[in-house]
N, C-alpha and C positions, 0 to 999 in steps of 0.2 A: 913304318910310316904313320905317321899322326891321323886320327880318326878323325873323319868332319863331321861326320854325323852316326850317331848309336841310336838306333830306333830297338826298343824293346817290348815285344808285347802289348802295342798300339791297340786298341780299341776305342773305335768309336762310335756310341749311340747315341740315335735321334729319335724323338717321340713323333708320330703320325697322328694328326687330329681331323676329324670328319668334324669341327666346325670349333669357332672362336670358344662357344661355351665351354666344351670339354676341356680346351687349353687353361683355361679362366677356373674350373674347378678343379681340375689337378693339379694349380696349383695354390688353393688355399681350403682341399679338404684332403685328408685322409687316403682317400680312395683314387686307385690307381687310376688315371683317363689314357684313352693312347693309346695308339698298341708300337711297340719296341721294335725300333728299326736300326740294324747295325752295321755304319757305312764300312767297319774298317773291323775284321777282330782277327785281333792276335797277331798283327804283324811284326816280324821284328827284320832287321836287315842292317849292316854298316857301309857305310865311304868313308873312302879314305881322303887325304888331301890331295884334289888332283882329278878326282875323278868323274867322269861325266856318266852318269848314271841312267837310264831310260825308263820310265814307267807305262807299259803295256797294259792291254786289256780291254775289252766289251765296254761301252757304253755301262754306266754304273757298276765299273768293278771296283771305284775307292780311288784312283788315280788322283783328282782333281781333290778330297777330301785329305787325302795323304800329305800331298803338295802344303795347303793350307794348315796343317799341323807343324807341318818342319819352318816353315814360313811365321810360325808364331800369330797366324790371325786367327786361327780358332785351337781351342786345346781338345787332347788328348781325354775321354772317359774314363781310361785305365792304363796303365803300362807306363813305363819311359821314355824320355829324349833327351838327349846329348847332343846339341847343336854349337860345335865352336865355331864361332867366329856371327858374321854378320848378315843375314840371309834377308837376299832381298826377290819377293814373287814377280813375275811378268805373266799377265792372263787379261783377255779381253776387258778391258772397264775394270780392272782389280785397283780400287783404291783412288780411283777418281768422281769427283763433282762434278754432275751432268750439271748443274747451274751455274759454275764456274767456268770460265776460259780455261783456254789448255795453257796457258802464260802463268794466271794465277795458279791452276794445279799444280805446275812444278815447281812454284816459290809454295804453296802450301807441304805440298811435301818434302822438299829441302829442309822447311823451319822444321817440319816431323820428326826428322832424320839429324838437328839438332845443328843444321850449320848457321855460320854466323851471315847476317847481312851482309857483307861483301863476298863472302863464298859463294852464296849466291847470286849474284851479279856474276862473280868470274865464271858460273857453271854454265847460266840460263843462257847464253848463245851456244853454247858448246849443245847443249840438250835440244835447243831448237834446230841447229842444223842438222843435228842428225835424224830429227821425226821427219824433216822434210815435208812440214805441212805450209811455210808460207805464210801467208795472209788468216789462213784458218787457227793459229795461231792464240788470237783473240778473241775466236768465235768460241759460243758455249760449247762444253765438253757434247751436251746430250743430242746436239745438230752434225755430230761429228758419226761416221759411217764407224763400223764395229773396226775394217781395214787402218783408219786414219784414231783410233783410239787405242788400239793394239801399238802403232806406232810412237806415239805419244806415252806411253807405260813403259815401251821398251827402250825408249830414248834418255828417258827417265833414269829406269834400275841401271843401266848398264853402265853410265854416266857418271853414280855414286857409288864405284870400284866396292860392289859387296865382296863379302868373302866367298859366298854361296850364292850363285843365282839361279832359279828356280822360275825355268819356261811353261808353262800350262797354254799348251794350245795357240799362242801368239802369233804362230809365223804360221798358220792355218789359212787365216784371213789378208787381204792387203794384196798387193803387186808382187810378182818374182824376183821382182833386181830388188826392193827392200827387205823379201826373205833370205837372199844371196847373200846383201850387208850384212844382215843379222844377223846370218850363220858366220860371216865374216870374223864380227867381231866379237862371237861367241868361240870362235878359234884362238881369237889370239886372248883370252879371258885364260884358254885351257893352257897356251903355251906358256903365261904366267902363272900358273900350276893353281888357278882356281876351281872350287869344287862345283859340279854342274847339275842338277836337275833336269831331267826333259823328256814333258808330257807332251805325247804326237799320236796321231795315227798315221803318219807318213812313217813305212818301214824303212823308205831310201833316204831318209834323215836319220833316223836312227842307224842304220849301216856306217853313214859316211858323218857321222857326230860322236855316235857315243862307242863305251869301251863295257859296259856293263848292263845288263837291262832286271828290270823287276819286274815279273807277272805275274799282276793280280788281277785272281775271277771270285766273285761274288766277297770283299770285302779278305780275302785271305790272300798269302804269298801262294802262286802255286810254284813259280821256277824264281831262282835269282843267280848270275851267273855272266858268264862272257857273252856280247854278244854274237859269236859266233857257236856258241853252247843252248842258246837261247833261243834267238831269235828263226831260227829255220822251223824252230818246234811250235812256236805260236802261227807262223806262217802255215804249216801242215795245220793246224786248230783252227787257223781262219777257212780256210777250202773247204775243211769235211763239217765243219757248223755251217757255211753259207748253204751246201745241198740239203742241211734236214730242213725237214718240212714244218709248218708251225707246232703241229701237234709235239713234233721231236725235240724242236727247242724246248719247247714249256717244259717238258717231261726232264731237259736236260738241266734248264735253271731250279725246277723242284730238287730234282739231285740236290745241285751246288748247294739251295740252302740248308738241305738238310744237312749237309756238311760242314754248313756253318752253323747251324744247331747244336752238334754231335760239339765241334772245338770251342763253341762259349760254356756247354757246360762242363767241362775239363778245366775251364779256368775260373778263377774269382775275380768277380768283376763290383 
């Protein structure tokens, strides 16, 4: 089966600054400012055409940064990607003007997305009925609740038959019967054998959505697999992490980066 996505060796780093100067001198002296933060190292993983894939993990474990690499908004530090086809993100306010109406945001990114004037016209009730905002519609994006913008993003991507779409969190926020839709019509995306992304902490979404999960803790793959090979073993890692104590946690996330330490320096970055 055709690969949709070849992730190899993903790394990515971000510089930390305790104030505008030090950003402002590293970069136009010499000397290093910053200290070296690395959202993502060394990930590598494939999908195939077809498949709905789950990204697990802790609060900052790379999920949301991942996403936004295969999505093509931010790149890669180091490593590979192989993205066929057309990948479009869905994440709270991903890609919209809070100073713009949600009307004009959808004719702005249509023109993005390269359709013609009339494409547009024949989209934008199709996109609007299904946000199901109404009247809110023409009101500015940034008066619009995080619920009623999640809406507006998803009605959007989903709208413009990507090849890849890629959830971050969207159906977290908003009403039941529009995350019901949404799962809806993210079902029938899958039965047209599109390839899926999907960032949750809902484990009963991922049961009854996806067929594969990826879990990443502090920036690395720890499991990648079915998720019934998966998923019970994060569930057991959520239980016995919720009882340590804070002192346990700290002691457990120093672990992890030391382990993230030990695998950047194994590799050339």
């Amino acid at each position: 089966m055709e690969k949709a996505i070849i992730a190899q060796n993903i790394t990515k780093k971000y510089k930390l600054y305790n104030s505008n100067k030090e950003r402002i001198l590293d970069l136009i002296t010499p000397k290093s400012y910053g200290e070296d933060f690395y959202a993502l190292a060394d990930v590598s993983f494939e999908a195939e055409t077809g498949d709905s894939v789950g990204f697990i993990g802790m609060n900052g474990s790379g999920k949301s940064t991942l996403s936004n690499i295969i999505a093509g908004i931010v790149p890669e530090t180091s490593g590979s990607l192989e993205v066929n086809g057309i990948a479009s993100l869905i994440a709270v306010a991903a890609g919209l003007n809070g100073d713009l109406s949600g009307r004009d945001n959808i004719e702005l990114k249509l023109l993005m997305l390269g359709l013609s004037k009339k494409e547009i016209i024949d989209l934008e009730p199709e996109i609007i009925d299904f946000s199901e905002l109404g009247k809110f519609i023409d009101q500015p994006v940034k008066s619009y609740s995080s619920g009623m913008r999640s809406r507006l993003g998803f009605a959007i991507s989903v709208n413009v038959n990507p090849d890849i779409l890629i959830i971050d969190e969207a159906l977290s926020v908003g009403d039941k019967a529009f995350a019901e839709k949404s799962l809806d019509k993210m079902k029938e995306f899958k039965r047209e054998g599109r390839t899926m992304i999907f960032v949750s902490h809902s484990l009963g979404q991922m049961k009854r959505f996806c067929d594969k999960i990826l879990w990443l803790e502090y920036g690395m793959v720890r499991e990648y697999g079915s998720v019934e090979g998966v998923l019970p073993k994060y569930e057991q890692f959520l239980n016995e992490f919720k009882g340590l104590s804070s002192k346990e946690k700290a002691a457990y996330k120093e672990k992890g980066m030391e382990k993230q330490r030990e695998l950047l320096e194994q590799t050339v970055l």
